[in-house]
VEXLUM-911997 format. One record per atom (N, C-alpha, C): residue number from 1; x, y, z. Coordinates in steps of 0.2 Angstrom, whole numbers. Example, Ala and Ser with C-alpha at 12.3 -4.5 7.8 and 13.67 -1.06 7.14 Angstrom:
<atoms>
 resi     X     Y     Z
    1    66   -28    39
    1    62   -22    39
    1    66   -16    39
    2    64   -11    35
    2    68    -5    36
    2    64     0    39
</atoms>
This chain:
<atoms>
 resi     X     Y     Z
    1     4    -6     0
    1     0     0     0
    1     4     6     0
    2     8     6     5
    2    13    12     3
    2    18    14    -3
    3    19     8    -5
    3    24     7   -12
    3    19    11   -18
    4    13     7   -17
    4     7    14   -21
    4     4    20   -20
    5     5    20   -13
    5     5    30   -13
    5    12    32   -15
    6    19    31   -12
    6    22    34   -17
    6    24    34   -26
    7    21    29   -26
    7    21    29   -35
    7    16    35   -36
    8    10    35   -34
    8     4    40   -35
    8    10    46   -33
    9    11    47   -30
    9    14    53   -26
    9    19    56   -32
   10    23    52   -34
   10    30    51   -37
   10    27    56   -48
   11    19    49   -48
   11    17    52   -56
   11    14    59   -52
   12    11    62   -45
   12     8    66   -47
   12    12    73   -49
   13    18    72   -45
   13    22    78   -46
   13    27    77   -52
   14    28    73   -55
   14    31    71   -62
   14    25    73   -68
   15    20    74   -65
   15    14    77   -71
   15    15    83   -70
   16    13    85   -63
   16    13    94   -61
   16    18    97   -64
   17    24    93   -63
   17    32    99   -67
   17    30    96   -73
   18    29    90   -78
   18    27    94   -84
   18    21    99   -87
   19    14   100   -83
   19    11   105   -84
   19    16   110   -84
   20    19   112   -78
   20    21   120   -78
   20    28   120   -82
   21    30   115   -86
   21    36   116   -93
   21    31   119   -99
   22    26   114   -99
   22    22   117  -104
   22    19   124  -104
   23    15   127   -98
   23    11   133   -97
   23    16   137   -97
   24    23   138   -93
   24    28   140   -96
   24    29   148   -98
   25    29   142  -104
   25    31   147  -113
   25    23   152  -114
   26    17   149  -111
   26    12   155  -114
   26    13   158  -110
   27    12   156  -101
   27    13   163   -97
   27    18   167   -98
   28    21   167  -101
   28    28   172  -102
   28    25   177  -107
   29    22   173  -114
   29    18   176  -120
   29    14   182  -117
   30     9   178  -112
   30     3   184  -108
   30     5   188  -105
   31     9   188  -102
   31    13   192   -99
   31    17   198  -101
   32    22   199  -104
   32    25   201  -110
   32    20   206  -115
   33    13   202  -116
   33     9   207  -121
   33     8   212  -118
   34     7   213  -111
   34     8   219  -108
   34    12   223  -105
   35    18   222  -108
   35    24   227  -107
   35    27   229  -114
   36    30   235  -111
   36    33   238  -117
   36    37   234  -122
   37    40   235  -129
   37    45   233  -130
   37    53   231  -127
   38    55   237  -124
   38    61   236  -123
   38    62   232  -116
   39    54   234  -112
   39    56   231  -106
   39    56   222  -108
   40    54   220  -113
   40    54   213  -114
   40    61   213  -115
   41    64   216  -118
   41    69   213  -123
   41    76   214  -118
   42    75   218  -110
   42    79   219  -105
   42    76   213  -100
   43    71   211  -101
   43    70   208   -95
   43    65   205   -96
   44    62   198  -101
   44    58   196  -102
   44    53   189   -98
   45    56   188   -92
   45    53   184   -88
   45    51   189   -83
   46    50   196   -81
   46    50   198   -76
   46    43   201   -77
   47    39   200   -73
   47    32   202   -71
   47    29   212   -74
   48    25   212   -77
   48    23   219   -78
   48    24   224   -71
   49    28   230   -71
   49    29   236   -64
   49    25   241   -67
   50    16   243   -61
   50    15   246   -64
   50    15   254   -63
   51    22   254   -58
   51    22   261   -54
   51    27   262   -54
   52    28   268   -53
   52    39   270   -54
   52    41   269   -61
   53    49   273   -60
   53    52   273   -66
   53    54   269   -71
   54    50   262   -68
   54    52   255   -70
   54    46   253   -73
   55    41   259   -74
   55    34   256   -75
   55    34   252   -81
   56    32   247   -84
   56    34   244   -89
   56    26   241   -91
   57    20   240   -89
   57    13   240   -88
   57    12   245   -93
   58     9   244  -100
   58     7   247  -104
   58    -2   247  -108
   59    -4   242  -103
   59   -11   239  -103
   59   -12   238  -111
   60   -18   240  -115
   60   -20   237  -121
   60   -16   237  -128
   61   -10   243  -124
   61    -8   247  -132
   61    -4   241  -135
   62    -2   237  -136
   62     1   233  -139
   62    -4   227  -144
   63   -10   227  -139
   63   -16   224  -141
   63   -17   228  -148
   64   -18   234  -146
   64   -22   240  -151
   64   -16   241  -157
   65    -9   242  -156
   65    -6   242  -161
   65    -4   236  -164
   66    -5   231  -162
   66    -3   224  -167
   66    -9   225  -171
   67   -17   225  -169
   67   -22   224  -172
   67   -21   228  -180
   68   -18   235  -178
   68   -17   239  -183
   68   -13   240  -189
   69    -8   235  -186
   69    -1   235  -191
   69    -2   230  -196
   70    -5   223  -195
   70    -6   217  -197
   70   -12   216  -199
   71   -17   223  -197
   71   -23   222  -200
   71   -28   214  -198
   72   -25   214  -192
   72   -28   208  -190
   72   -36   203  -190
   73   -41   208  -191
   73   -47   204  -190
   73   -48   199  -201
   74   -46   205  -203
   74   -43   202  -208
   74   -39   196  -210
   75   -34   196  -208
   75   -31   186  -207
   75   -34   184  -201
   76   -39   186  -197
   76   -43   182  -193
   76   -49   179  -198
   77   -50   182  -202
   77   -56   180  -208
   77   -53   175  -210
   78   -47   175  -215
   78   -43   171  -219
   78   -42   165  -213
   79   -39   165  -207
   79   -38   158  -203
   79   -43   154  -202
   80   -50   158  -202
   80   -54   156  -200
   80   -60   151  -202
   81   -59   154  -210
   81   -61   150  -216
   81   -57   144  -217
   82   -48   146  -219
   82   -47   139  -220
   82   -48   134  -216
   83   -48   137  -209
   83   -47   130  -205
   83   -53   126  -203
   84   -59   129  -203
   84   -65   127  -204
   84   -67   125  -210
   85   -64   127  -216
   85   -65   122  -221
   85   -62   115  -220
   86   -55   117  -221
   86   -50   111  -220
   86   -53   105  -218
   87   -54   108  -208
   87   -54   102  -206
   87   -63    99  -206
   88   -66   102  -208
   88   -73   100  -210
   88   -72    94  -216
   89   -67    97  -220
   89   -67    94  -227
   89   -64    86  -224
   90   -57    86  -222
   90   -54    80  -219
   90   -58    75  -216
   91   -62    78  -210
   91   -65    73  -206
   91   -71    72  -209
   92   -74    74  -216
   92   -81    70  -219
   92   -77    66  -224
   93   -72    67  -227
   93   -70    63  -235
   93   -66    57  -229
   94   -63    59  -223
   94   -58    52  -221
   94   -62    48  -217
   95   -68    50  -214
   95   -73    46  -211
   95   -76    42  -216
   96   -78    45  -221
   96   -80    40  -228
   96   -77    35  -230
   97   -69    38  -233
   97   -65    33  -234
   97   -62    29  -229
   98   -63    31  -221
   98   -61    24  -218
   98   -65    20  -219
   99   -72    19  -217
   99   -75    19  -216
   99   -79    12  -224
  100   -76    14  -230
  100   -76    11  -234
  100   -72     6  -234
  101   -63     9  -235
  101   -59     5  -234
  101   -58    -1  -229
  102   -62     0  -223
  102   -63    -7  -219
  102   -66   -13  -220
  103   -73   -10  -222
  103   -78   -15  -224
  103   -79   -17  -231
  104   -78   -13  -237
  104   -75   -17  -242
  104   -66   -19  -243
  105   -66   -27  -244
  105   -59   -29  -242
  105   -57   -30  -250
  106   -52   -27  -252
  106   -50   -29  -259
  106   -44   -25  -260
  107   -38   -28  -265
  107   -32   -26  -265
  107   -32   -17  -267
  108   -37   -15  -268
  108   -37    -8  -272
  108   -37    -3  -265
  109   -41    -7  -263
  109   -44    -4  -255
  109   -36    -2  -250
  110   -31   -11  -250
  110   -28    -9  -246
  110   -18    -6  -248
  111   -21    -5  -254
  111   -17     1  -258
  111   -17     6  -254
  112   -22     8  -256
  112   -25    15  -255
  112   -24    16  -248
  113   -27    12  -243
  113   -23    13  -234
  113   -14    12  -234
  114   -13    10  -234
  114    -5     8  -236
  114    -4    15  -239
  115    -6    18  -245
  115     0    23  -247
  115    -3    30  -242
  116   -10    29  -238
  116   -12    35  -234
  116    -6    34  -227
  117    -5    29  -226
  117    -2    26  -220
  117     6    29  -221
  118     8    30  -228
  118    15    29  -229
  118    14    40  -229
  119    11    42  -230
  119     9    47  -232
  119    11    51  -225
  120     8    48  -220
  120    12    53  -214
  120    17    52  -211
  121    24    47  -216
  121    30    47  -214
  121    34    51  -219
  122    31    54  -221
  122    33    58  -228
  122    35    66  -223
  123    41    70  -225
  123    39    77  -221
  123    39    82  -228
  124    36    87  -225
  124    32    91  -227
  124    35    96  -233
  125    44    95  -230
  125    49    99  -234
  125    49    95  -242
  126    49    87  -242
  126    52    85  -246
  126    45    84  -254
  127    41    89  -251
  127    35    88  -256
  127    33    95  -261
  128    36    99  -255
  128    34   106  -254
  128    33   111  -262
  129    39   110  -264
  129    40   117  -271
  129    34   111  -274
  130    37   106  -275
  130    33   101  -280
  130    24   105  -278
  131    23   102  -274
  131    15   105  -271
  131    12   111  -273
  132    18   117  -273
  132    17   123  -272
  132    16   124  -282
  133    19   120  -285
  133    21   122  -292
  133    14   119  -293
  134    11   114  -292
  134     4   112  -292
  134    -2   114  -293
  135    -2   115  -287
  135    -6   123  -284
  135    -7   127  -289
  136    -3   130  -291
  136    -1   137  -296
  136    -6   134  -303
  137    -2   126  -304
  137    -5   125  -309
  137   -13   125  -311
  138   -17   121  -305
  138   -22   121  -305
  138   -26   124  -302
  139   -23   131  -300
  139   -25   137  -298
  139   -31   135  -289
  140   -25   131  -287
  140   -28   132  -279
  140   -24   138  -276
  141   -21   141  -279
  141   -18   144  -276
  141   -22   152  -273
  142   -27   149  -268
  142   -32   154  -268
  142   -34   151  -261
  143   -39   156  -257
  143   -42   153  -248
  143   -48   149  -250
  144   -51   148  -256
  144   -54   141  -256
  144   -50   132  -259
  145   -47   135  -263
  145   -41   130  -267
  145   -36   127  -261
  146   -34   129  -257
  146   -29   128  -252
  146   -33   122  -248
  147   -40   124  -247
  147   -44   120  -243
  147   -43   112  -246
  148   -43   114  -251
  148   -42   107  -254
  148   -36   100  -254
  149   -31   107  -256
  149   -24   104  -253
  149   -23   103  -245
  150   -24   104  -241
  150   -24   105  -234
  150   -29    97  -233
  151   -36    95  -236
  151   -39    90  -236
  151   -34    83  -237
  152   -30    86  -243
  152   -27    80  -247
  152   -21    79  -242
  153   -19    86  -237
  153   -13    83  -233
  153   -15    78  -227
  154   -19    79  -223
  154   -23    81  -218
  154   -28    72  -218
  155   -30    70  -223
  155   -32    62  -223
  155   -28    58  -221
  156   -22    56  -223
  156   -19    52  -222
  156   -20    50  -213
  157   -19    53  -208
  157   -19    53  -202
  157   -25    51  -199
  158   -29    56  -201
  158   -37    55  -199
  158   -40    46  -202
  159   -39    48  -207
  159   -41    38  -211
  159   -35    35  -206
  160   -31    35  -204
  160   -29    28  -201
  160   -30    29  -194
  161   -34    34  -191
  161   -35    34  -183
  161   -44    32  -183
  162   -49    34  -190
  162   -52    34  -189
  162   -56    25  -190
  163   -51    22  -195
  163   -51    16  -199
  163   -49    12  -191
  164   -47    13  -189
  164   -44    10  -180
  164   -51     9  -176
  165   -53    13  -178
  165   -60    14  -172
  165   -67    11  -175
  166   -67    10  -183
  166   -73     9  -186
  166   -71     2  -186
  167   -64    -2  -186
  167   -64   -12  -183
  167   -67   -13  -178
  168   -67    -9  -174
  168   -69   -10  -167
  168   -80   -12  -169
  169   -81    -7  -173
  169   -90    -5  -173
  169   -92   -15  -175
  170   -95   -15  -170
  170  -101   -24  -175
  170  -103   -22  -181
  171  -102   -27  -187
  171  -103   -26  -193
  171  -112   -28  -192
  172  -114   -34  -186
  172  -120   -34  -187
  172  -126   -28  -187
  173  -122   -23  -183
  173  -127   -16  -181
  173  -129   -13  -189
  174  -124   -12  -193
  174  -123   -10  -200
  174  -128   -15  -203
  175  -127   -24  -204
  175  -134   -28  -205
  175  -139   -27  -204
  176  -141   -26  -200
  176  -147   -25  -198
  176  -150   -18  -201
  177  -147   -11  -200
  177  -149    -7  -204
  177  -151    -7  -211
  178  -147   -12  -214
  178  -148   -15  -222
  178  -153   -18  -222
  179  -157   -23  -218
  179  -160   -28  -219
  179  -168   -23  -218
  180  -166   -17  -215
  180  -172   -11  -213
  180  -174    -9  -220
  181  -169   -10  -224
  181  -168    -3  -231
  181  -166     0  -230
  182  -160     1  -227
  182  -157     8  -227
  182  -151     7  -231
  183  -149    13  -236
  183  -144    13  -240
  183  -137    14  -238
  184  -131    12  -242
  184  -124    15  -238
  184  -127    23  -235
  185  -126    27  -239
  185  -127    33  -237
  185  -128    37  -229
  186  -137    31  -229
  186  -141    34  -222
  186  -139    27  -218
  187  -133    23  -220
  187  -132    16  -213
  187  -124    23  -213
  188  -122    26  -213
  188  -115    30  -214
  188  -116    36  -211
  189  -123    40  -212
  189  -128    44  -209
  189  -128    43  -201
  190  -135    39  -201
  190  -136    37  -196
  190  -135    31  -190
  191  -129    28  -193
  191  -126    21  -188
  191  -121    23  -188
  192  -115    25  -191
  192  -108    26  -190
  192  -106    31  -189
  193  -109    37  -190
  193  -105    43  -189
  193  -108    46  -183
  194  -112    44  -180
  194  -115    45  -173
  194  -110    43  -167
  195  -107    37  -168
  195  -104    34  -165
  195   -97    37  -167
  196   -95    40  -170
  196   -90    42  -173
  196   -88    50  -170
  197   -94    53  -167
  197   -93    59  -163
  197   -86    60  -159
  198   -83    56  -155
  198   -80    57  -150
  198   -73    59  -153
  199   -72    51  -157
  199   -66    54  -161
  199   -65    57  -166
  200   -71    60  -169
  200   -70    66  -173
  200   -69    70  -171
  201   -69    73  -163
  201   -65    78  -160
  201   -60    79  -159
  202   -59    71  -156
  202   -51    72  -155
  202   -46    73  -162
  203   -48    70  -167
  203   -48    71  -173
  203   -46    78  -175
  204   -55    82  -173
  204   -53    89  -175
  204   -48    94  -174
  205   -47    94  -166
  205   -45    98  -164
  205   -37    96  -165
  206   -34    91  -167
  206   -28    89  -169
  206   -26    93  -174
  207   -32    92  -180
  207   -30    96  -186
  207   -32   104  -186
  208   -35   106  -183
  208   -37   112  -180
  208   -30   117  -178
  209   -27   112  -174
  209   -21   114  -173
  209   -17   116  -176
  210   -16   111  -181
  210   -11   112  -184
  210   -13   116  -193
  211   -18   116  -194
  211   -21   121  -199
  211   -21   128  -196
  212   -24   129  -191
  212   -24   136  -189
  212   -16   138  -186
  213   -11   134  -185
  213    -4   137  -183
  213     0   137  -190
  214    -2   133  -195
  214     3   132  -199
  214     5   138  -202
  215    11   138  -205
  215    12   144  -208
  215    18   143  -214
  216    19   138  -216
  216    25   135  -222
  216    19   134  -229
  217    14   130  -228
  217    10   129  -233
  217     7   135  -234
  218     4   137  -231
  218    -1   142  -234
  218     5   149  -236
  219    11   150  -235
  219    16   155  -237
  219    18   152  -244
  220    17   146  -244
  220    21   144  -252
  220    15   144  -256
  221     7   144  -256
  221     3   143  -260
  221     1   149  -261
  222    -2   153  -256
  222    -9   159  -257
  222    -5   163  -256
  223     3   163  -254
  223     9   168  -252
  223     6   176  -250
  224     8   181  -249
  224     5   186  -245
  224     0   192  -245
  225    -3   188  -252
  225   -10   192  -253
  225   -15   189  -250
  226   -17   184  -246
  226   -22   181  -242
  226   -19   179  -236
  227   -16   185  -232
  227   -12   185  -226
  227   -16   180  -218
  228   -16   177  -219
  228   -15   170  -210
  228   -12   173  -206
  229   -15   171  -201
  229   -12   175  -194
  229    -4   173  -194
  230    -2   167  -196
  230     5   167  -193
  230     9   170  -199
  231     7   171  -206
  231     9   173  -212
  231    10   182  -208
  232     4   185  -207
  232     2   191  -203
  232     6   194  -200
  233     9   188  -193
  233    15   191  -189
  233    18   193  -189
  234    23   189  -196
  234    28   189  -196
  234    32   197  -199
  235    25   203  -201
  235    26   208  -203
  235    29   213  -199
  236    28   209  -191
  236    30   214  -186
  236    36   215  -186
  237    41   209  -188
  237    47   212  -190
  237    51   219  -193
  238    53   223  -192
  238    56   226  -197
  238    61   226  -200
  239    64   231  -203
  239    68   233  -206
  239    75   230  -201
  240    82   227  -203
  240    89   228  -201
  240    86   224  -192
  241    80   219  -195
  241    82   214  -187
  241    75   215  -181
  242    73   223  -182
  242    69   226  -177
  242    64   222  -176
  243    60   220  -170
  243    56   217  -169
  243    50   224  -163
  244    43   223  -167
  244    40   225  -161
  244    39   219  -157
  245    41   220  -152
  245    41   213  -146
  245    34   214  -143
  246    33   220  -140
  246    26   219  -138
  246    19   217  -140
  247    19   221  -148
  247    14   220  -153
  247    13   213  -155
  248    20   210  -158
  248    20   202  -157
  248    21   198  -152
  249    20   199  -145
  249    15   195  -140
  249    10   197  -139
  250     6   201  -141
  250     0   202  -140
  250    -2   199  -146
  251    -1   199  -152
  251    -4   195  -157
  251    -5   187  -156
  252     1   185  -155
  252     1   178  -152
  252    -2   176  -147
  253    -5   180  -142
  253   -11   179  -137
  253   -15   178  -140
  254   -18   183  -146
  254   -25   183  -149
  254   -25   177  -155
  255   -19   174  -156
  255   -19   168  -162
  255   -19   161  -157
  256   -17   161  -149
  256   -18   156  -149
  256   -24   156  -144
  257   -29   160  -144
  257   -33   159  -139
  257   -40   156  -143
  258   -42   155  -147
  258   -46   151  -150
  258   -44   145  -150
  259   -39   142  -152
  259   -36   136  -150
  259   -39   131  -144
  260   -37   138  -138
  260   -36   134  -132
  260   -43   135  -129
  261   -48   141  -132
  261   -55   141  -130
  261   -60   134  -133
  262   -58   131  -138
  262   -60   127  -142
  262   -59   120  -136
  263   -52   119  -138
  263   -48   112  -133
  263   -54   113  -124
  264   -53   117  -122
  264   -57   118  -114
  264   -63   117  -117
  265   -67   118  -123
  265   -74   118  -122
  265   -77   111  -123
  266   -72   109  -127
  266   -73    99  -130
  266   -67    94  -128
  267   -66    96  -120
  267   -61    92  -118
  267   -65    87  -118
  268   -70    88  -113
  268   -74    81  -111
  268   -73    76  -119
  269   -77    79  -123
  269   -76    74  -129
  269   -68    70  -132
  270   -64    75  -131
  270   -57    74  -133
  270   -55    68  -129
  271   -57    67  -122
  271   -54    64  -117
  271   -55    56  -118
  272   -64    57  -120
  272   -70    50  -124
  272   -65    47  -128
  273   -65    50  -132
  273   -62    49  -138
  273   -55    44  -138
  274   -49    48  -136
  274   -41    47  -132
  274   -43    38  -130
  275   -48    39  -126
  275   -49    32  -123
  275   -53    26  -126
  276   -59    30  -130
  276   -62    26  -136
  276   -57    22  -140
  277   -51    25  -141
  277   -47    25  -147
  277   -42    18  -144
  278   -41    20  -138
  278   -36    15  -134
  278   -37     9  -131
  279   -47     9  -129
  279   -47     3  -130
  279   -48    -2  -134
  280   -52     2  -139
  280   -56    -2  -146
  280   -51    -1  -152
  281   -49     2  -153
  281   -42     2  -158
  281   -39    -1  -159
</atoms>
């Protein structure tokens, strides 16, 4: 018994210091949006002073001037689209094609899985110009066109997590809904993808992540006439090195708080899922 409190004892505070590695790096972020520039760049882990000659507490102005520089609600539009596109598009085409893929069994089918499985061993540099020259081609090179590409990246991952969970479903439940009349469509409708909720959050918010952080592909396709927030930041640079520090931590507040508002509001589901995944998978 005691050998089990300290192990509890031992994971609990081996969890705790990694939360506070991870929170870390954003409380510094949040922090920081609220100070000047130079007092970041003199002293960047040290707390906002909002009295004395060390006053360093600048309250919204960094807010107000990042929104202005980078024209922000505007690549809030443009982020906002693709990644709702995107990952809308992903988790309905890879749900399908899991979903197909499992239950019909034939050499074509597990082609198809296999080169999607071989697809996220692939990194993202060794595709790129190829992709982007693409694009250009057949004129995705645009905030609905990208949605397509980002679908085509973004399946391979979802079909093999989603394809994990749908072995797990009784093929009877599907039976029986056929012998009712029901068609693939409304047995995919109404039997599979109901059941499929859990993980297609976990799902979501995966790609959510990494759609809405990305900033490599959408700079090589739509390049900086269709500015994305991380595309957007990066303007805060200037000239010979200069950075506004303050205005880019206050921007980086407002690009990752939708993220984290999202994650807190569909943990419960995320969490379903995590473990739907790890038992029946």
């Amino acid at each position: 018994m005691k050998t089990g409190t300290t192990s509890k004892a031992f994971i609990t505070f081996f969890l705790v210091l990694a939360s506070l590695f991870v929170l870390f790096p954003i409380v510094v972020v949040f922090m920081n949006s609220f100070k000047g520039s130079l007092f970041i760049s003199t002293g960047a882990f040290k707390f906002p002073v909002f009295e004395g000659e060390e006053a360093s507490f600048v309250g919204l102005k960094n807010y107000v001037s990042g929104i202005k520089k980078i024209d922000f609600f505007s690549a809030f539009g443009y982020s906002l689209w693709i990644t709702i596109g995107s990952v809308a598009g992903i988790l309905l085409v890879s749900s399908m094609l899991a979903w197909y893929i499992t239950r019909v069994k034939n050499k074509l089918n597990s082609i198809i899985y296999y080169c999607l499985v071989f697809s996220m061993i692939v990194p993202f540099q060794m595709v790129m110009f190829t992709m982007s020259k693409m694009a250009n081609i057949l004129h995705l090179d645009n905030p609905i066109g990208i949605i397509i590409v980002y679908i085509g990246f973004g399946c391979g991952m979802s079909t093999f997590m989603f394809a994990g969970f749908i072995k797990s479903i009784p093929l009877a439940m599907e039976e029986a809904a056929m012998i009712d009349g029901a068609t693939p469509p409304q047995i995919f409708g109404h039997v599979i993808l109901p059941m499929l909720k859990s993980q297609a959050i976990t799902i979501g918010i995966l790609e959510i992540m990494w759609v809405w952080n990305d900033y490599l592909l959408p700079y090589l396709t739509i390049g900086t006439e269709y500015k994305t927030i991380p595309i957007a930041i990066q303007y805060l640079r200037g000239g010979y090195g200069a950075v506004d520090w303050g205005a880019m931590m206050a921007m980086l507040v407002l690009a990752m708080l939708p993220v984290i508002v999202f994650y807190l509001a569909c943990q419960k589901h995320i969490i379903k899922g995590v473990l739907a995944g790890a038992v029946k998978g």
